[in-house]
C-alpha positions in Angstrom: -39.4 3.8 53.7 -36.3 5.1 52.5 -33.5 3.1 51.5 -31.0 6.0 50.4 -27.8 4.6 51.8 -26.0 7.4 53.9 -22.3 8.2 53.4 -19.2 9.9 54.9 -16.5 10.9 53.2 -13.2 11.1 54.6 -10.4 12.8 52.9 -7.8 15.5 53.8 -7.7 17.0 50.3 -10.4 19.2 49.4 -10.7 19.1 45.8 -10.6 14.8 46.5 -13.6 15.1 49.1 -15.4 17.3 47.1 -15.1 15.5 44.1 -16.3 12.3 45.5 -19.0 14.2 47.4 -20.1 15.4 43.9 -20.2 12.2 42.3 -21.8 10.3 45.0 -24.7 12.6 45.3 -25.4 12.2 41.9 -26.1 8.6 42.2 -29.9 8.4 42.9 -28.9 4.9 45.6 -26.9 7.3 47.9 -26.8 10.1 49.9 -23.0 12.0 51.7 -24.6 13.3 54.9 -21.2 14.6 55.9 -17.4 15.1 55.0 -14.5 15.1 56.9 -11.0 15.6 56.4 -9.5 13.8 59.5 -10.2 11.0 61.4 -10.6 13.4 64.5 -12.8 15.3 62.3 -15.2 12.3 62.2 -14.4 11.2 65.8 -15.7 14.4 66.8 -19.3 14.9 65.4 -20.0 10.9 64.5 -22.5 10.6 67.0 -24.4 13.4 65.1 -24.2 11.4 62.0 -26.7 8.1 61.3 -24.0 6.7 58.4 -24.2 3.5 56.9 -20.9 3.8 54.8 -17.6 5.4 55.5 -15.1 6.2 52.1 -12.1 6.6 53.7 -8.7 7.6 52.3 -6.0 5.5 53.4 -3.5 7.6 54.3 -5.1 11.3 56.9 -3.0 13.5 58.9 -3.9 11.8 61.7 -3.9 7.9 60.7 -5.5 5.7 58.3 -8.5 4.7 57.3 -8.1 1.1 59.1 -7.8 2.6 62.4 -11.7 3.3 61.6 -12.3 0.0 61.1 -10.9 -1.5 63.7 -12.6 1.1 65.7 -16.3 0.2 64.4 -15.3 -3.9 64.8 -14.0 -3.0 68.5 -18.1 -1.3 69.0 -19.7 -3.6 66.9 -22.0 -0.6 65.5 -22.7 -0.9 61.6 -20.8 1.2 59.9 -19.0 0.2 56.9 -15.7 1.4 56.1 -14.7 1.4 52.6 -10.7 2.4 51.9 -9.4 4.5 48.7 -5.7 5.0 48.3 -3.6 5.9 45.6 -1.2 2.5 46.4 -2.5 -0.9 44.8 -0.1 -2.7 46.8 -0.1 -6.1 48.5 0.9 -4.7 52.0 -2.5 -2.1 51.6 -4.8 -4.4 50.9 -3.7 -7.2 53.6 -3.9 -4.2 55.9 -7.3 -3.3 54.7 -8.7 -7.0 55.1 -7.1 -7.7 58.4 -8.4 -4.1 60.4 -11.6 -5.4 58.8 -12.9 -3.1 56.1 -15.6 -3.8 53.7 -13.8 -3.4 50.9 -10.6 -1.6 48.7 -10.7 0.6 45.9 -7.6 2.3 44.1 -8.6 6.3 43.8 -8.0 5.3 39.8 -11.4 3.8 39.7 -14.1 4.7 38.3 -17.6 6.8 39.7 -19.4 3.8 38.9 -17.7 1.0 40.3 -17.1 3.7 43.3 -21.1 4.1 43.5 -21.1 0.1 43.0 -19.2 -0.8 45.6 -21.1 1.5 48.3 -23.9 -0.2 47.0 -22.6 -3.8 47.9 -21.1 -3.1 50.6 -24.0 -1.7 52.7 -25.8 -5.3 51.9 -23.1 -6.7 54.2 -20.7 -8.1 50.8 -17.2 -6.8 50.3 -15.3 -5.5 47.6 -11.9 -6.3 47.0 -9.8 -7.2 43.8 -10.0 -10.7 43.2 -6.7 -10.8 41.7 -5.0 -9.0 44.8 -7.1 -11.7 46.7 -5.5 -14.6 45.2 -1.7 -13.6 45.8 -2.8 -14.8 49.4 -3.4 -18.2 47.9 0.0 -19.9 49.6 -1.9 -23.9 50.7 -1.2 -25.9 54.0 -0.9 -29.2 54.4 -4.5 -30.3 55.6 -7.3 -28.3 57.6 -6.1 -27.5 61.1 -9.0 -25.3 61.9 -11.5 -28.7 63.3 -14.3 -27.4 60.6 -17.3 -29.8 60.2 -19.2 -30.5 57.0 -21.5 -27.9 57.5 -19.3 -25.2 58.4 -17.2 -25.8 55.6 -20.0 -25.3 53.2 -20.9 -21.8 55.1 -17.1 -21.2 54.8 -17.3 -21.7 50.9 -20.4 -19.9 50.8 -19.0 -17.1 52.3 -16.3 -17.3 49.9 -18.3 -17.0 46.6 -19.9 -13.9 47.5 -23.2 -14.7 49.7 -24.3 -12.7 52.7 -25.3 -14.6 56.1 -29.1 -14.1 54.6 -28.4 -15.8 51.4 -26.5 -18.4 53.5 -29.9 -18.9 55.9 -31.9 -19.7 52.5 -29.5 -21.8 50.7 -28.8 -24.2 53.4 -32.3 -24.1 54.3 -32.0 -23.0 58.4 -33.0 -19.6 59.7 -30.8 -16.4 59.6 -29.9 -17.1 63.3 -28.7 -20.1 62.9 -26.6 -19.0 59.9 -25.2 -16.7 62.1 -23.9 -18.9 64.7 -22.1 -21.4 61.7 -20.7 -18.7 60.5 -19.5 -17.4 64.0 -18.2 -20.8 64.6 -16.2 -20.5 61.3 -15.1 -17.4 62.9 -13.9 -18.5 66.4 -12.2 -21.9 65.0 -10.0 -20.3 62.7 -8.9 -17.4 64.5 -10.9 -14.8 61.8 -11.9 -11.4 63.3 -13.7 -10.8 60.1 -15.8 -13.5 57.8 -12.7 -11.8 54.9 -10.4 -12.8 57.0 -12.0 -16.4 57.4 -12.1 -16.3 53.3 -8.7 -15.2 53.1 -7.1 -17.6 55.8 -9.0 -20.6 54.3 -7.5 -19.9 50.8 -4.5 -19.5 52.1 -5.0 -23.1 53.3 -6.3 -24.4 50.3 -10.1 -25.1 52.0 -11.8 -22.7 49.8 -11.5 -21.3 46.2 -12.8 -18.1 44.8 -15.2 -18.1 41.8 -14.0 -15.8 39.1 -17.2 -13.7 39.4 -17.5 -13.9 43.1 -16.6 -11.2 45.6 -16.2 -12.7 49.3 -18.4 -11.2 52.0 -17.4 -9.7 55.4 
């Protein structure tokens, strides 16, 4: 069976999509089945492509790399969108976590963590900066969301990094019922991403970040 994870790249500069092309397909894990360098670029042959992860620059000629997101959430198919911009900013990453991607990288990172992040993401985890995470951290006066026990302990497991199959074995149920706490989580506090649950719930002050852990989607 092979477990090569398949990417897209999508970025309207060619030396930048040719670069990343070249450092991806040097990294044994992954595989750039295509290269676009617009989102109608992609639009147009994606049904051609079986892609597990999209890199996606932030800013195309023809929107951003959120609309893609929002896009694959509104289809619920499986591709991951992974956003590289040039702007570290607040505003981008709250963008970035509320269309839905799987994660944020600045374009000053490096091939490995690049590589590293494709990786993680394509297990169903998210990467983004923990720091840049934590400037969201703003608490409420008591949980308005109607949470029981057990969903509050999927909500902080979701929160220190585990996937819904992790969360299946931990709390000793099966991956289907995981599913449906963690959909629950969803639908009570308004998320339309498991991030977004993490992010509103430490906003609240119900959940806290490990400094090792990177919340899943």
């Amino acid at each position: 069976m092979d477990d090569t994870i398949r990417v897209v790249v999508i970025e309207d500069h060619d030396m930048v999509r040719e670069g990343l092309q070249a450092v991806l397909d040097a990294d044994a894990r992954l595989s750039v089945v295509a290269t676009a360098g617009s989102l109608a670029d992609f639009r147009a042959r994606q049904s051609e492509w079986d892609v597990d992860v999209a890199v996606v620059d932030h800013q195309l000629p023809d929107g951003s790399g959120c609309e893609l997101a929002v896009e694959s959430r509104e289809r619920g198919d499986d591709l991951a969108v992974l956003l590289i911009s040039g702007l570290d900013g607040a505003a981008v990453l709250e963008e970035s976590v509320a269309s839905g991607c799987a994660g944020f990288l600045s374009k000053g990172a490096g091939t490995s963590e690049l590589a590293s992040a494709i990786v993680t993401i394509s297990k169903g985890a998210t990467v983004f900066p923990i720091d840049a995470l934590r400037q969201f951290s703003q608490r409420d006066d008591s949980d308005r969301y109607g949470l029981t026990n057990r969903e509050m302990e999927v909500l902080r497991l979701l929160a220190n990094a585990h996937p819904v199959a992790e969360i299946a074995e931990l709390l000793t149920v099966s991956i289907s019922t995981a599913r449906n706490h963690v959909q629950a989580v969803l639908t009570k506090m308004g998320a339309r991403s498991q991030l977004d649950a993490v992010v509103i719930g430490v906003r609240a002050g119900l959940v806290e970040i490990e400094p090792e852990a990177q919340p899943v989607v």
